[in-house]
mmCIF file as Biopython writes it, N, C-alpha, C and O atoms, coordinates in Angstrom:
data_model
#
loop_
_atom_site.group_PDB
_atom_site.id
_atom_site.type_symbol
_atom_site.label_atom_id
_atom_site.label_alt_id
_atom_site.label_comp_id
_atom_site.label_asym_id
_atom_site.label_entity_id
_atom_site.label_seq_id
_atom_site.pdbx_PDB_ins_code
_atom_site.Cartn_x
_atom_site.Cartn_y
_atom_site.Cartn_z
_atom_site.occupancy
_atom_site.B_iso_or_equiv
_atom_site.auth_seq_id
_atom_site.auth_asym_id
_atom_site.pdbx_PDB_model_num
ATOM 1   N N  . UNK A ? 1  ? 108.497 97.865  146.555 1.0 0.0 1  A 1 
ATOM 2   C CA . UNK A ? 1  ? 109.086 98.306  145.291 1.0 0.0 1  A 1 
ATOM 3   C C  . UNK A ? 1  ? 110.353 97.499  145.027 1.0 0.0 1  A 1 
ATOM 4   O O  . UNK A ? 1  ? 111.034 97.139  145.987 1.0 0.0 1  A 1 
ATOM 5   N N  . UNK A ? 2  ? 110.697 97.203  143.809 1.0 0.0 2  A 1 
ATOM 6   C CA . UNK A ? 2  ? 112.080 96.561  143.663 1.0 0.0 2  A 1 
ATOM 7   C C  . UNK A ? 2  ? 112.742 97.586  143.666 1.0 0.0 2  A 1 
ATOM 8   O O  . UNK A ? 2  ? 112.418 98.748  143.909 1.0 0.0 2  A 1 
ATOM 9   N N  . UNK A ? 3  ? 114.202 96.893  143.238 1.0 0.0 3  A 1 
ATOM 10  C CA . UNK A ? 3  ? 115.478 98.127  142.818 1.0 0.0 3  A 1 
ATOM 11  C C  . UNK A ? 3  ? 115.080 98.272  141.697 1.0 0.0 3  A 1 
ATOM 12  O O  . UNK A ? 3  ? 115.255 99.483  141.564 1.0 0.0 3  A 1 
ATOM 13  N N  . UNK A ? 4  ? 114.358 97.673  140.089 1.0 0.0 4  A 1 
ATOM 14  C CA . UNK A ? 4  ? 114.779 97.967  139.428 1.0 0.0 4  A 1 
ATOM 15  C C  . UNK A ? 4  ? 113.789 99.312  139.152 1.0 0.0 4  A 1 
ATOM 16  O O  . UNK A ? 4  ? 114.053 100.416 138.676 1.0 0.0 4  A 1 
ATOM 17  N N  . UNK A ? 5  ? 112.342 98.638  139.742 1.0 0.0 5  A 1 
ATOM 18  C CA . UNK A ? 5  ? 111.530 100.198 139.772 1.0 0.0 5  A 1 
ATOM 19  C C  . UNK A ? 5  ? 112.069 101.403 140.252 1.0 0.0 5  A 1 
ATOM 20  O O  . UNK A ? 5  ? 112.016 102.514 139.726 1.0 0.0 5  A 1 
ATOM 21  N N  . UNK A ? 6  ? 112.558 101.086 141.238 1.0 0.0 6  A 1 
ATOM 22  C CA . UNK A ? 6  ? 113.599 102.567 142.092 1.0 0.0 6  A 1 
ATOM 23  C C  . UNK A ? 6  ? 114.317 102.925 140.870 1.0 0.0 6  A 1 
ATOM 24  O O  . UNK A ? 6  ? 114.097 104.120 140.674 1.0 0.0 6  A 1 
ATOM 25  N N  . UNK A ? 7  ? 115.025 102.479 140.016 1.0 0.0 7  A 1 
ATOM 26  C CA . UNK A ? 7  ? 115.971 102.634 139.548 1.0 0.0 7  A 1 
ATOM 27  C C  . UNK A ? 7  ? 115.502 103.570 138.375 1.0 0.0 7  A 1 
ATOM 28  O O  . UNK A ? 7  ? 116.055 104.594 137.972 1.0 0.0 7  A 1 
ATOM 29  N N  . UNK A ? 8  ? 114.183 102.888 137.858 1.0 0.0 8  A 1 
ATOM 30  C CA . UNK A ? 8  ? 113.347 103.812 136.906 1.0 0.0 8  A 1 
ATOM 31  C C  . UNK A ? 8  ? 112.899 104.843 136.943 1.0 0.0 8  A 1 
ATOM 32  O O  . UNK A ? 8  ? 112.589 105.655 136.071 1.0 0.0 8  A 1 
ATOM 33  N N  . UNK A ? 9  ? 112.847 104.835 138.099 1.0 0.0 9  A 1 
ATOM 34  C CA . UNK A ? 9  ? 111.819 106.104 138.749 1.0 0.0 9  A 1 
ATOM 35  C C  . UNK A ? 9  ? 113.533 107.804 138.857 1.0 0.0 9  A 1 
ATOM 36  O O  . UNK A ? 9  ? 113.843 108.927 138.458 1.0 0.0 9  A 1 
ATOM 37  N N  . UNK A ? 10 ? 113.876 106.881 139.527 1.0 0.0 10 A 1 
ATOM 38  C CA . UNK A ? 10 ? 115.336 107.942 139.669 1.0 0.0 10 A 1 
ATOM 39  C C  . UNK A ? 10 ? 115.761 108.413 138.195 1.0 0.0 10 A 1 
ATOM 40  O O  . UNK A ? 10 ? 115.850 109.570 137.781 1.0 0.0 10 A 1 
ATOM 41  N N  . UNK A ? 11 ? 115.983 107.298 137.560 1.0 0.0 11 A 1 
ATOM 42  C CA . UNK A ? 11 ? 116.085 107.912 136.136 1.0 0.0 11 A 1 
ATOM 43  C C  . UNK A ? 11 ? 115.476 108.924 135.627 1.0 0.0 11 A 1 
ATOM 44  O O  . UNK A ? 11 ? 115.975 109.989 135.263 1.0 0.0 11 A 1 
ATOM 45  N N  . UNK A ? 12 ? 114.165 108.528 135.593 1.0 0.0 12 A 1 
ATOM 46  C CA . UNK A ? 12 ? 112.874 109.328 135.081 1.0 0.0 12 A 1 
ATOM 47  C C  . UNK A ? 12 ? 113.056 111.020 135.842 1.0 0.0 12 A 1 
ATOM 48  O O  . UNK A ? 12 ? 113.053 112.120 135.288 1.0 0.0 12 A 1 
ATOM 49  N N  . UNK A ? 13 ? 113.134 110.829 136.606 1.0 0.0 13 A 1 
ATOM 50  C CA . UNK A ? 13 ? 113.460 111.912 137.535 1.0 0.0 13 A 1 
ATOM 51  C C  . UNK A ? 13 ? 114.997 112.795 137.334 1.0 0.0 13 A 1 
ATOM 52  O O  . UNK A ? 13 ? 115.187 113.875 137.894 1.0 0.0 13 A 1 
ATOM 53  N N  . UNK A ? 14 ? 115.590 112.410 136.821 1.0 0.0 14 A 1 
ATOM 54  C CA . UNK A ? 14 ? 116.968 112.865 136.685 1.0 0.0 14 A 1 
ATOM 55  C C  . UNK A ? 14 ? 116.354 113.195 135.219 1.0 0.0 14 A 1 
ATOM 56  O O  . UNK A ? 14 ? 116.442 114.389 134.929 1.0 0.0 14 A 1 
ATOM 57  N N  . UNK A ? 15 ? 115.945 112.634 134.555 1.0 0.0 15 A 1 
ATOM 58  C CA . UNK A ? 15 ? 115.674 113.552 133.022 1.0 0.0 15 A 1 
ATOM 59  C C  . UNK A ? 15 ? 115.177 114.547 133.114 1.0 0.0 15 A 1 
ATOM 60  O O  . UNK A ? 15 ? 115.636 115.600 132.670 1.0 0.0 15 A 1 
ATOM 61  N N  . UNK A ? 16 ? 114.141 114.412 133.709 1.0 0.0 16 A 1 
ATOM 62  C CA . UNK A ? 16 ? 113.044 115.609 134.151 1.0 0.0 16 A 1 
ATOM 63  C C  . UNK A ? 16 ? 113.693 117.069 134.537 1.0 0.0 16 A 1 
ATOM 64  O O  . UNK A ? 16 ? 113.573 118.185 134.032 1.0 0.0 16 A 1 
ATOM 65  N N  . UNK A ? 17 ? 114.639 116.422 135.970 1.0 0.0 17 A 1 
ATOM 66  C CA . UNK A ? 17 ? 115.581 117.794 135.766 1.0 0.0 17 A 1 
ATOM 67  C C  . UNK A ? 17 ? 116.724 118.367 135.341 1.0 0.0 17 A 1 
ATOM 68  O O  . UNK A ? 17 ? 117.388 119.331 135.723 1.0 0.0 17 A 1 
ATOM 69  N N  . UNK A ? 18 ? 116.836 117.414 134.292 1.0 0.0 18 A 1 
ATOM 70  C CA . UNK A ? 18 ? 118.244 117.559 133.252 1.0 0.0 18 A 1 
ATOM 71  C C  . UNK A ? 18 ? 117.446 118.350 132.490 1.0 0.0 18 A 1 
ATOM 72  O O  . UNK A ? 18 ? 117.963 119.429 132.203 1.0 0.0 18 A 1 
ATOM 73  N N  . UNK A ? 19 ? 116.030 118.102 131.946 1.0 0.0 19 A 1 
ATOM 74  C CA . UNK A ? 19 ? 115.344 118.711 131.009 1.0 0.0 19 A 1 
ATOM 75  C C  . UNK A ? 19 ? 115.190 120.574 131.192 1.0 0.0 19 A 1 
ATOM 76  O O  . UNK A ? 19 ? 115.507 121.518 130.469 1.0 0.0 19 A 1 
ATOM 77  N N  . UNK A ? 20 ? 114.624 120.468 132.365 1.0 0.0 20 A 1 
ATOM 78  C CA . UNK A ? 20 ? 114.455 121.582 133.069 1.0 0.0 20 A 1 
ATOM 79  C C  . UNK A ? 20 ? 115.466 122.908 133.516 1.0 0.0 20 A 1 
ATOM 80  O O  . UNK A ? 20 ? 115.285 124.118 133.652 1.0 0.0 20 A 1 
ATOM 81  N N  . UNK A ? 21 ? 116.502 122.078 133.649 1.0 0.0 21 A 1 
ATOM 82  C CA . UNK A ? 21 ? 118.310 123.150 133.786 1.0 0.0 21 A 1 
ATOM 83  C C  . UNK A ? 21 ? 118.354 122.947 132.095 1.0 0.0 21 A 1 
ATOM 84  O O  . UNK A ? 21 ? 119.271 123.664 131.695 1.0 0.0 21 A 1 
ATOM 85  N N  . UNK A ? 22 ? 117.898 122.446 131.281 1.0 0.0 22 A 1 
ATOM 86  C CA . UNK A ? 22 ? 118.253 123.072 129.925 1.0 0.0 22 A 1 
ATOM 87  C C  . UNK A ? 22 ? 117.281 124.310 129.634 1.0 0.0 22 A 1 
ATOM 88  O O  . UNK A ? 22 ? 117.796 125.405 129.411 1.0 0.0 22 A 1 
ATOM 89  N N  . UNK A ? 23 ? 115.845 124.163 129.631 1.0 0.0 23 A 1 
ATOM 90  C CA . UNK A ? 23 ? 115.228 125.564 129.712 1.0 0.0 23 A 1 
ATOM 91  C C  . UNK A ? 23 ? 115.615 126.387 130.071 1.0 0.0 23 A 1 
ATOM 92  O O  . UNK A ? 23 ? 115.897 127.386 129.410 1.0 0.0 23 A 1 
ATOM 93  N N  . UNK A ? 24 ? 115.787 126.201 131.514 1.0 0.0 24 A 1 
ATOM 94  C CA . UNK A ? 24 ? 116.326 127.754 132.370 1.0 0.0 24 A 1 
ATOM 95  C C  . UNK A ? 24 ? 117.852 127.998 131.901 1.0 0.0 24 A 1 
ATOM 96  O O  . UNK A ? 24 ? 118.198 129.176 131.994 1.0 0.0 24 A 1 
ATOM 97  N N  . UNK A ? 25 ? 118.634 127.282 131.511 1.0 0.0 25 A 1 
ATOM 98  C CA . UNK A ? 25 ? 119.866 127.911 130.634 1.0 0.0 25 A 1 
ATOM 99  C C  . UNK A ? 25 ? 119.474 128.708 129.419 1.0 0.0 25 A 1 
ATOM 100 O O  . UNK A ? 25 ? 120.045 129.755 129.113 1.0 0.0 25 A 1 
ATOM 101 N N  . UNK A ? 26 ? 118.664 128.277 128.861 1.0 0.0 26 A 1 
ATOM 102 C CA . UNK A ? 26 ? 118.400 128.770 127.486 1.0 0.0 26 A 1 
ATOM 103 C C  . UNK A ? 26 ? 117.930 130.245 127.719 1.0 0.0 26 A 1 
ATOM 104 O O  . UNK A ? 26 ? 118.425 131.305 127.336 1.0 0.0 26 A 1 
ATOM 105 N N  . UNK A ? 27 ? 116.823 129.978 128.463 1.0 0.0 27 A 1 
ATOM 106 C CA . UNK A ? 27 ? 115.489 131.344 128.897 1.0 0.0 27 A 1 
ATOM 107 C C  . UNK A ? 27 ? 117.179 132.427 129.678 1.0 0.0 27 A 1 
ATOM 108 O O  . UNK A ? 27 ? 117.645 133.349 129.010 1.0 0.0 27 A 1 
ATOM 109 N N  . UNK A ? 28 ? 117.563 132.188 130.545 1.0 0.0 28 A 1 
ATOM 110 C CA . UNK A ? 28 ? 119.008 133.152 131.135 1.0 0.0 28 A 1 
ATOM 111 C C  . UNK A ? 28 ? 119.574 133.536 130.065 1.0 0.0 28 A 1 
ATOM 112 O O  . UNK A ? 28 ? 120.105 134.638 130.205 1.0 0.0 28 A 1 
ATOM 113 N N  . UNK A ? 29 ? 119.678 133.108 129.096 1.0 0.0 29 A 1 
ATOM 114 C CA . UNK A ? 29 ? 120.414 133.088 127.671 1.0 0.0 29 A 1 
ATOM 115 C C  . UNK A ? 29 ? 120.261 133.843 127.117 1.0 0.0 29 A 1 
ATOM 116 O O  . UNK A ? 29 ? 121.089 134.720 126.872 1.0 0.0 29 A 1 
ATOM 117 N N  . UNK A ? 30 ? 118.754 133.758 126.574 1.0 0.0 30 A 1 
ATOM 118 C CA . UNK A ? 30 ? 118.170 134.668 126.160 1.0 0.0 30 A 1 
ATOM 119 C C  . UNK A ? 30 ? 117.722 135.855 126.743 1.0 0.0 30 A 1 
ATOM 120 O O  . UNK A ? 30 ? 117.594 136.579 125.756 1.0 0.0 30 A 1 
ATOM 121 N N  . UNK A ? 31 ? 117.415 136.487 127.678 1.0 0.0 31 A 1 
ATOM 122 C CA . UNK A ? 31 ? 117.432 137.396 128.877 1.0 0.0 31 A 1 
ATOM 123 C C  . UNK A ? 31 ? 118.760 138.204 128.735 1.0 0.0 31 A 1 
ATOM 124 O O  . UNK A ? 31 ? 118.781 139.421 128.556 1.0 0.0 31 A 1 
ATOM 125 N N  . UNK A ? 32 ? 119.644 137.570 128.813 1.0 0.0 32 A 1 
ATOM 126 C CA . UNK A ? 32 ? 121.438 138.124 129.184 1.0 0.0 32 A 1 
ATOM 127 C C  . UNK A ? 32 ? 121.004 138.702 127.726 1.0 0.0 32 A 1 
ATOM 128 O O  . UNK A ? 32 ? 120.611 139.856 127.897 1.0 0.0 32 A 1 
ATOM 129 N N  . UNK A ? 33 ? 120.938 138.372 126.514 1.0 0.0 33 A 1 
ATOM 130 C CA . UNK A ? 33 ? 121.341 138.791 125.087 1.0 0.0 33 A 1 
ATOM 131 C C  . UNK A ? 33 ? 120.640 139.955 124.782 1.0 0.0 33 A 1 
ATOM 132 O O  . UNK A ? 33 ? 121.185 140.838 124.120 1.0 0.0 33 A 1 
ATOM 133 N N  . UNK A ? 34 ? 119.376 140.071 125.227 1.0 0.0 34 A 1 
ATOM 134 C CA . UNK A ? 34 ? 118.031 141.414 125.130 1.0 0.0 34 A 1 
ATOM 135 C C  . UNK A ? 34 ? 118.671 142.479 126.228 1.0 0.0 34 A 1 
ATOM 136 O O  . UNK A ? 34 ? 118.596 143.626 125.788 1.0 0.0 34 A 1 
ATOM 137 N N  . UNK A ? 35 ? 119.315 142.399 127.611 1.0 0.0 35 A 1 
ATOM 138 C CA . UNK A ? 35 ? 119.898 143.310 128.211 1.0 0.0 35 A 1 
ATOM 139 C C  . UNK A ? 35 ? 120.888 143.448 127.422 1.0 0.0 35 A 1 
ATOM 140 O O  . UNK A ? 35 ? 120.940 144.556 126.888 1.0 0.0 35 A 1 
ATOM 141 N N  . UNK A ? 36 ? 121.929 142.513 127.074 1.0 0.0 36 A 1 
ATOM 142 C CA . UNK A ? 36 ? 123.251 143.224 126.510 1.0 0.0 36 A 1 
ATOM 143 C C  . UNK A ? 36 ? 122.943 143.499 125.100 1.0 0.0 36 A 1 
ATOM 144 O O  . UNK A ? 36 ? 123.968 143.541 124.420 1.0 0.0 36 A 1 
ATOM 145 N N  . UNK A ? 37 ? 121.662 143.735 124.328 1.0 0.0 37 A 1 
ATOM 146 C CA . UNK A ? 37 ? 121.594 144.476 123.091 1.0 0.0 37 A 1 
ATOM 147 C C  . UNK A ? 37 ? 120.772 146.068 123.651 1.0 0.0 37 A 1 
ATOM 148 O O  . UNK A ? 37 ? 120.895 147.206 123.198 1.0 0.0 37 A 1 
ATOM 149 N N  . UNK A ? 38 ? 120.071 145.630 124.611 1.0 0.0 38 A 1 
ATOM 150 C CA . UNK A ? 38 ? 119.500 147.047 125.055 1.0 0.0 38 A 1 
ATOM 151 C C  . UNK A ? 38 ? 120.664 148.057 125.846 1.0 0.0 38 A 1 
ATOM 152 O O  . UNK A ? 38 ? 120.109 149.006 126.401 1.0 0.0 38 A 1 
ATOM 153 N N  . UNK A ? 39 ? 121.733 148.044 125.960 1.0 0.0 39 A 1 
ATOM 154 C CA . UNK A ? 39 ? 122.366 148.391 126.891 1.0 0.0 39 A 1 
ATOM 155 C C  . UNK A ? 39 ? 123.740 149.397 125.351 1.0 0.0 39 A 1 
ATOM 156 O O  . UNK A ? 39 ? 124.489 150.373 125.398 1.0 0.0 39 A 1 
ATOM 157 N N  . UNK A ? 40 ? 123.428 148.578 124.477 1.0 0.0 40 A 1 
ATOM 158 C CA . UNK A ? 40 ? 123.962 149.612 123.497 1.0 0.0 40 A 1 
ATOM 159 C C  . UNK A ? 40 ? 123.643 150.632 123.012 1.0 0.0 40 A 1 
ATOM 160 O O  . UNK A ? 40 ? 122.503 150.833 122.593 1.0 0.0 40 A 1 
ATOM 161 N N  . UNK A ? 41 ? 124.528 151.431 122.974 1.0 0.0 41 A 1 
ATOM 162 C CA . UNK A ? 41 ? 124.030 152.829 122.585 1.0 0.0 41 A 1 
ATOM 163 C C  . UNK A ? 41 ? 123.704 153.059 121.230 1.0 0.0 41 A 1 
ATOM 164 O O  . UNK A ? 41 ? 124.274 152.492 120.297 1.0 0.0 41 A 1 
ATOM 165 N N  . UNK A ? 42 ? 122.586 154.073 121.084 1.0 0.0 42 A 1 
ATOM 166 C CA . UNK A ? 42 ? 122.206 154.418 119.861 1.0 0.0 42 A 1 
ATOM 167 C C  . UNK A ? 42 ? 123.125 154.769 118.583 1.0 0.0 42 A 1 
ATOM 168 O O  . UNK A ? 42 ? 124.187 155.279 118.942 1.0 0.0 42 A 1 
ATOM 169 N N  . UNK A ? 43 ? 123.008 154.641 117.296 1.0 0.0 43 A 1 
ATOM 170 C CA . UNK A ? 43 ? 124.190 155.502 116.240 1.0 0.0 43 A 1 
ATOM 171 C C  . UNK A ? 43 ? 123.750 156.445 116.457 1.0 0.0 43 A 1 
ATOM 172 O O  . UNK A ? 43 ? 122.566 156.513 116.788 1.0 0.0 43 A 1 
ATOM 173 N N  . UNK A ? 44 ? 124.784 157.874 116.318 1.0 0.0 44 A 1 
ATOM 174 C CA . UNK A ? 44 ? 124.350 159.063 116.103 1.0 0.0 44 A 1 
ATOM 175 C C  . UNK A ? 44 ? 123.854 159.283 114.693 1.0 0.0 44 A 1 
ATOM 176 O O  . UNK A ? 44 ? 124.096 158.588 113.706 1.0 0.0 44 A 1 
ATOM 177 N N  . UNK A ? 45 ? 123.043 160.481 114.783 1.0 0.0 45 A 1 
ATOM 178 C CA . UNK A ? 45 ? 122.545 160.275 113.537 1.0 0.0 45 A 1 
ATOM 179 C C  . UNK A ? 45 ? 123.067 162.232 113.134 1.0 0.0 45 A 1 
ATOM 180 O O  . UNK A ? 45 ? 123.284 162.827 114.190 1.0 0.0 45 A 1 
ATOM 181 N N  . UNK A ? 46 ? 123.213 162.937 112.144 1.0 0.0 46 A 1 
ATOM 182 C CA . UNK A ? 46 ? 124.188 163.592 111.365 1.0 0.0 46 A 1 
ATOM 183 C C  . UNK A ? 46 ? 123.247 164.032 110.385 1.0 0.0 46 A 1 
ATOM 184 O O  . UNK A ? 46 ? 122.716 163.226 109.621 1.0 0.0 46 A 1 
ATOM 185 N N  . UNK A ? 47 ? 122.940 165.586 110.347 1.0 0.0 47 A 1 
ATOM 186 C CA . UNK A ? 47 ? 122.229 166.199 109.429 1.0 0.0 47 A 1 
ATOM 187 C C  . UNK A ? 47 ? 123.072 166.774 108.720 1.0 0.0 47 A 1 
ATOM 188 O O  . UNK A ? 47 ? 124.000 167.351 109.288 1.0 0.0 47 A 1 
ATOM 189 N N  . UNK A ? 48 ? 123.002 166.775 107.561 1.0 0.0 48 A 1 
ATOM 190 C CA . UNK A ? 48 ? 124.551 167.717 106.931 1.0 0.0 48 A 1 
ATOM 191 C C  . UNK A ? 48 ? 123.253 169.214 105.636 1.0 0.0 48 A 1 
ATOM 192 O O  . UNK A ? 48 ? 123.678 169.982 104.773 1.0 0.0 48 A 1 
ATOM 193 N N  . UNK A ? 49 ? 122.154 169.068 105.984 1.0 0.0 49 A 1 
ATOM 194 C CA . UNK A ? 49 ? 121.862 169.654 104.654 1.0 0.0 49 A 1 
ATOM 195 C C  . UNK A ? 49 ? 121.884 171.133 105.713 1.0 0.0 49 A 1 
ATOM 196 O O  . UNK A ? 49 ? 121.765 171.299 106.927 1.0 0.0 49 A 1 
ATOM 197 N N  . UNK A ? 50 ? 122.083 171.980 104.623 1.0 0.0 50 A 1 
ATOM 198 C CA . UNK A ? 50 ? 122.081 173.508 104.928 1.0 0.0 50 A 1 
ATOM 199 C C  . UNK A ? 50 ? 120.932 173.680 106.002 1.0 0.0 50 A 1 
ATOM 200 O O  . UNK A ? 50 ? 119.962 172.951 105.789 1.0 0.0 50 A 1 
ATOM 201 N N  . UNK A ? 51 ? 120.823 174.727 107.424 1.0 0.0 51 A 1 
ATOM 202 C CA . UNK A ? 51 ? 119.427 175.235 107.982 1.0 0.0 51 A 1 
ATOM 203 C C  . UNK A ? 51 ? 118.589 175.794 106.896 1.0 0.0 51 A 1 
ATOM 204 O O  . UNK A ? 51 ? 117.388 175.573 107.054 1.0 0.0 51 A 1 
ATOM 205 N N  . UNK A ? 52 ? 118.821 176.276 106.129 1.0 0.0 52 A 1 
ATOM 206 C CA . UNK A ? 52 ? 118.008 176.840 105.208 1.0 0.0 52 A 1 
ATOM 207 C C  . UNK A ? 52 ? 116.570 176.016 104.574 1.0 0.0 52 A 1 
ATOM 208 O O  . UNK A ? 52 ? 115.356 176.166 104.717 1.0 0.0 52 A 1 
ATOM 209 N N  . UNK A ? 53 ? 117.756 174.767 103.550 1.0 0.0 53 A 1 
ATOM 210 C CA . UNK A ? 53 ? 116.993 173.753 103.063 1.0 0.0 53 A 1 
ATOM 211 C C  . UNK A ? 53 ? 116.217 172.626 104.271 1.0 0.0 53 A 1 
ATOM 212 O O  . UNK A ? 53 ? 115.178 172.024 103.998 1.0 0.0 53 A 1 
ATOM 213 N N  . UNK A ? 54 ? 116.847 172.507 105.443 1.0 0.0 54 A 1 
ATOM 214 C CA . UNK A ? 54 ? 115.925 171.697 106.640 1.0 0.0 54 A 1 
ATOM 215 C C  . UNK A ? 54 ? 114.946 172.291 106.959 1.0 0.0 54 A 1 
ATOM 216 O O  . UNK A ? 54 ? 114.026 171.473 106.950 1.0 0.0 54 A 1 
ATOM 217 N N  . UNK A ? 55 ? 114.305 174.028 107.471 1.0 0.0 55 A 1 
ATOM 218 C CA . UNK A ? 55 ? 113.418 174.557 107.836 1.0 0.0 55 A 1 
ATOM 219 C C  . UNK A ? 55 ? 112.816 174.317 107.023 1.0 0.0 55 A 1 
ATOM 220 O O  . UNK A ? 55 ? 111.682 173.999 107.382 1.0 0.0 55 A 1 
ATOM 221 N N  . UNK A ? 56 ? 113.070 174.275 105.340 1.0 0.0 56 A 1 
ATOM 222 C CA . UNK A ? 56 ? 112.273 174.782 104.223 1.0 0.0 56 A 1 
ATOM 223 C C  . UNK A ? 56 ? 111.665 173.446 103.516 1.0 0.0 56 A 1 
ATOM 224 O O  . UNK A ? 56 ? 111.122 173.416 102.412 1.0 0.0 56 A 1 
ATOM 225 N N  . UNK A ? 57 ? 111.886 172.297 104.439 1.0 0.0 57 A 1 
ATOM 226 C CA . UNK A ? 57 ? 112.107 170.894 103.939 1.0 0.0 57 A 1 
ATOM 227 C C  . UNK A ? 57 ? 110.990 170.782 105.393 1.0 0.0 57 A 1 
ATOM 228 O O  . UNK A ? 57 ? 109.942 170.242 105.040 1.0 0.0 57 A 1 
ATOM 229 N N  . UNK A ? 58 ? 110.987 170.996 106.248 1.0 0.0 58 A 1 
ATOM 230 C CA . UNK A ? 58 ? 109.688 170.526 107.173 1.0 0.0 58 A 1 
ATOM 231 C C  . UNK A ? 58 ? 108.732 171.704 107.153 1.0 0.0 58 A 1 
ATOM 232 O O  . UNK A ? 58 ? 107.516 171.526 107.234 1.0 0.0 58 A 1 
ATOM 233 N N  . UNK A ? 59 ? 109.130 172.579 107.075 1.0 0.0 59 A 1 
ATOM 234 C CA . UNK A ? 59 ? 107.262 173.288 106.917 1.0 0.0 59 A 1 
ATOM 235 C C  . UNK A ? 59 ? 107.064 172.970 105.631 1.0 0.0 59 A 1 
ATOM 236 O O  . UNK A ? 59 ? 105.974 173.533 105.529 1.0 0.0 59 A 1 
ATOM 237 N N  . UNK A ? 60 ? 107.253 172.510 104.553 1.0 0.0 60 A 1 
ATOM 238 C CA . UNK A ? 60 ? 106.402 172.243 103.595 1.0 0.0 60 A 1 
ATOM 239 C C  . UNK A ? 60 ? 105.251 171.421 103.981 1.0 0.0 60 A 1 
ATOM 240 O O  . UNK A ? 60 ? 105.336 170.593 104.888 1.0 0.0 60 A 1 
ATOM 241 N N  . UNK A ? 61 ? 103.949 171.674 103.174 1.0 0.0 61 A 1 
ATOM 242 C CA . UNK A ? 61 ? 103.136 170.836 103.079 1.0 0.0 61 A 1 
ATOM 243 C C  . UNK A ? 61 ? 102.992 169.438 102.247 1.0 0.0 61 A 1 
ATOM 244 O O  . UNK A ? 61 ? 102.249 168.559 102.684 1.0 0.0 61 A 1 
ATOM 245 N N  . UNK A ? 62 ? 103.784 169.245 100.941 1.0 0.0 62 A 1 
ATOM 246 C CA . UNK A ? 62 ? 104.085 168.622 100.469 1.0 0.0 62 A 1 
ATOM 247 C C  . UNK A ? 62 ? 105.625 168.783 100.232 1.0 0.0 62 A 1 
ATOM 248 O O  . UNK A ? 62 ? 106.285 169.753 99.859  1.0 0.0 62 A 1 
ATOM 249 N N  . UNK A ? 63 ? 106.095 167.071 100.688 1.0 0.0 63 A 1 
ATOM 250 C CA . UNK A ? 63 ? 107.295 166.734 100.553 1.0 0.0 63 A 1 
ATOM 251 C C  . UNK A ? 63 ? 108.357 166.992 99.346  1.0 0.0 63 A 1 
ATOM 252 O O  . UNK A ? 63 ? 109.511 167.409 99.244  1.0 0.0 63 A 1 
ATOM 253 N N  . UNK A ? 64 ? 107.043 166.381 98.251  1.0 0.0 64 A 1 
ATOM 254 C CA . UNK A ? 64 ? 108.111 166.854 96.613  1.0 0.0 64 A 1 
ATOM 255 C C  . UNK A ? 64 ? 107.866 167.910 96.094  1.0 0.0 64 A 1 
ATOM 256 O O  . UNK A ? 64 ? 108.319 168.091 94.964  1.0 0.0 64 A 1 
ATOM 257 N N  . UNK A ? 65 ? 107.236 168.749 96.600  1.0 0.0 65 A 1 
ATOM 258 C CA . UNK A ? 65 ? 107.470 170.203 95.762  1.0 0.0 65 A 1 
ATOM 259 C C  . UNK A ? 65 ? 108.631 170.777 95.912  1.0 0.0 65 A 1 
ATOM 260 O O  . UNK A ? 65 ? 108.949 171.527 94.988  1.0 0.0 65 A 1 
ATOM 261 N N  . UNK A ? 66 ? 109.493 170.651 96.922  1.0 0.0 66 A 1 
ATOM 262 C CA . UNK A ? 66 ? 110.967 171.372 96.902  1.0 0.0 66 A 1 
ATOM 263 C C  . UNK A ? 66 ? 111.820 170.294 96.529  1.0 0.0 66 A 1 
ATOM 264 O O  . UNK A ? 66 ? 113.031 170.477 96.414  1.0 0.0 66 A 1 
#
């Protein structure tokens, strides 16, 4: 083999895993961002209408008659 083939080959090879530590940065990246959005807590959510009108608002059978 010459040097300059060696030289190609090393190259070639150093892209390959330059290429490769960019995926796996990205893919960690993305991973870290789906835990730290799952890890937030829900909004509360706040009924303000009277018990009256809520009971009388789910046993209906139809929604727009009341």
């Amino acid at each position: 083999m010459t040097q300059g083939l060696r030289l190609a080959v090393m190259a070639a090879a150093v892209a390959v895993n330059g290429a490769a530590l960019a995926v796996l940065h990205a893919a960690m990246l993305q991973t870290a961002e789906q835990e730290r959005s799952a890890l937030q807590r829900p909004a509360r959510i706040v009924v303000s209408a009277p018990p009256s009108t809520l009971v009388a608002t789910q046993s209906c059978p139809a929604p727009r008659v009341l």
